[in-house]
C-alpha positions as CSV (number, residue, x, y, z in Angstrom):
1,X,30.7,7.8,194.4
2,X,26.8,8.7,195.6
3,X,24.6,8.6,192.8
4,X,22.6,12.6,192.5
5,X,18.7,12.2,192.6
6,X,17.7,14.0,189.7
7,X,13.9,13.1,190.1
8,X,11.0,11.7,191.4
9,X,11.8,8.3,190.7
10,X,15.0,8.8,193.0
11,X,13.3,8.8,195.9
12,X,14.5,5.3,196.6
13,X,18.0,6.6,196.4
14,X,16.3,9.6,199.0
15,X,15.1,7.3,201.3
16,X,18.8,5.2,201.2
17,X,20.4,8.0,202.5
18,X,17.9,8.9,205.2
19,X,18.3,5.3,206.6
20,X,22.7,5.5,206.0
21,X,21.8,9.0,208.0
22,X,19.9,7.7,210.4
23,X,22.1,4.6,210.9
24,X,25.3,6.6,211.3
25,X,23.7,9.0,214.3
26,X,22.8,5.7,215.9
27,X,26.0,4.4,215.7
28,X,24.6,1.6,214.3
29,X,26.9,-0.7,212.0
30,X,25.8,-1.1,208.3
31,X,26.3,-4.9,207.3
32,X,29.2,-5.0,205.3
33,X,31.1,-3.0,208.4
34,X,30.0,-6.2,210.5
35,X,31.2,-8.7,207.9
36,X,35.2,-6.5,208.0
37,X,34.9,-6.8,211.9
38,X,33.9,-10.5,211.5
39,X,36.9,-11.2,208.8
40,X,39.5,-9.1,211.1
41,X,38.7,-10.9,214.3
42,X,39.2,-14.0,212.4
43,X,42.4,-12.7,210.4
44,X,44.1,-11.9,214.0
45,X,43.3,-15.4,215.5
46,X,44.6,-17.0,212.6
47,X,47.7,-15.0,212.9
48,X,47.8,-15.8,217.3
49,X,47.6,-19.1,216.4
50,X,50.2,-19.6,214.2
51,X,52.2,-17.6,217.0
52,X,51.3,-19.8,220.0
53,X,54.4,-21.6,221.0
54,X,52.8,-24.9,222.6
55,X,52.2,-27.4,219.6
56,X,49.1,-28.8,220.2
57,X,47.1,-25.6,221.1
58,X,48.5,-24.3,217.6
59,X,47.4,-27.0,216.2
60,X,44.1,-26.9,218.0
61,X,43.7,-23.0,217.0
62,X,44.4,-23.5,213.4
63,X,42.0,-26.3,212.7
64,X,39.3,-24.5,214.2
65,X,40.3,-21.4,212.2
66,X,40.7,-23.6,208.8
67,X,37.0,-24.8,210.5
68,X,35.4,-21.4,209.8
69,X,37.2,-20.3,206.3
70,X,35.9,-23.6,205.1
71,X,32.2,-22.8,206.0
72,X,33.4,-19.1,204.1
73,X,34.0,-21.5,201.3
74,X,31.2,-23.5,201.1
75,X,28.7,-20.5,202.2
76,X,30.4,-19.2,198.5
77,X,29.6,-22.1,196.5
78,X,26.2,-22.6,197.7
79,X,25.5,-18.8,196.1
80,X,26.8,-20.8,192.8
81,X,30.2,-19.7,193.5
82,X,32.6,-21.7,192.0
83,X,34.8,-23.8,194.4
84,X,38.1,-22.0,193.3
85,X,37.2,-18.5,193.3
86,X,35.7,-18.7,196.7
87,X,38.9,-20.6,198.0
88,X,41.0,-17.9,196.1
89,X,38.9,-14.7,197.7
90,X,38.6,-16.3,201.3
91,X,42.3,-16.9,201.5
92,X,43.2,-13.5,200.1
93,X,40.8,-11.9,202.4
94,X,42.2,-13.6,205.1
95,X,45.6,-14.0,204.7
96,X,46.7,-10.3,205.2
97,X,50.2,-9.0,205.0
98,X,48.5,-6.0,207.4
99,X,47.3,-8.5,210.3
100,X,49.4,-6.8,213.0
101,X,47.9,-3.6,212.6
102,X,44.3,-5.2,212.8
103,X,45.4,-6.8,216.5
104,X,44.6,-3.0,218.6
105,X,40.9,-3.0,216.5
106,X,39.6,-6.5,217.4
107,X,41.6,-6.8,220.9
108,X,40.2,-4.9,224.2
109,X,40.9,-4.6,227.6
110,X,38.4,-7.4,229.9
111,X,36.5,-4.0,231.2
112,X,35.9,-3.0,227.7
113,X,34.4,-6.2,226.2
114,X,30.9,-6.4,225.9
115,X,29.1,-9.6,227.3
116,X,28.9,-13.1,225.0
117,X,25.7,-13.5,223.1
118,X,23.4,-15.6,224.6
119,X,19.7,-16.4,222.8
């Protein structure tokens, strides 16, 4: 629930809204929204990968899947995490009774996608 600035010394809490505000006309993604896209899009390859029929593609999928919820991991432990916990919250996170009805939010149409990064 928002917090009510009561005073002067709000005016941090002022100015936070102003940006959310600011942010949302833009159409412009707060962080944690990009970090849910980023753990959906991986949630739904995990979940076409265990689906794919031909063996060694699976097996190809899944590894480079486990690949990136390891680095989750060890991005968690190197904030002092502790090794378990992050294990536990990564694979909770990811490992979603609901993945099916992420598939329509992550997938588009070729003509829809919008062009790989490139720096």
């Amino acid at each position: 629930m928002p917090r009510i600035a009561k005073n002067e010394h709000d005016k941090g809490l002022l100015s936070t809204r102003k940006w959310r505000a600011n942010k949302k006309k833009r159409r412009d993604p707060e962080t944690d929204a990009v970090d849910t896209a980023i753990a959906a899009a991986v949630i739904v390859y995990r979940q076409s990968a265990e689906e794919l029929a031909d063996e060694k593609k699976k097996a190809n999928n899944l590894a480079r899947v486990t690949a990136l919820e390891t680095m989750a991991i060890n991005f968690l432990v190197s904030k002092k995490c502790s090794r378990e916990m992050a294990t536990i919250r990564v694979r909770r996170r990811i490992y979603r009774l609901d993945a099916d009805d992420l598939v329509p939010l992550v997938s588009t149409k070729p003509e829809q996608r919008s062009p790989p990064i490139t720096t």
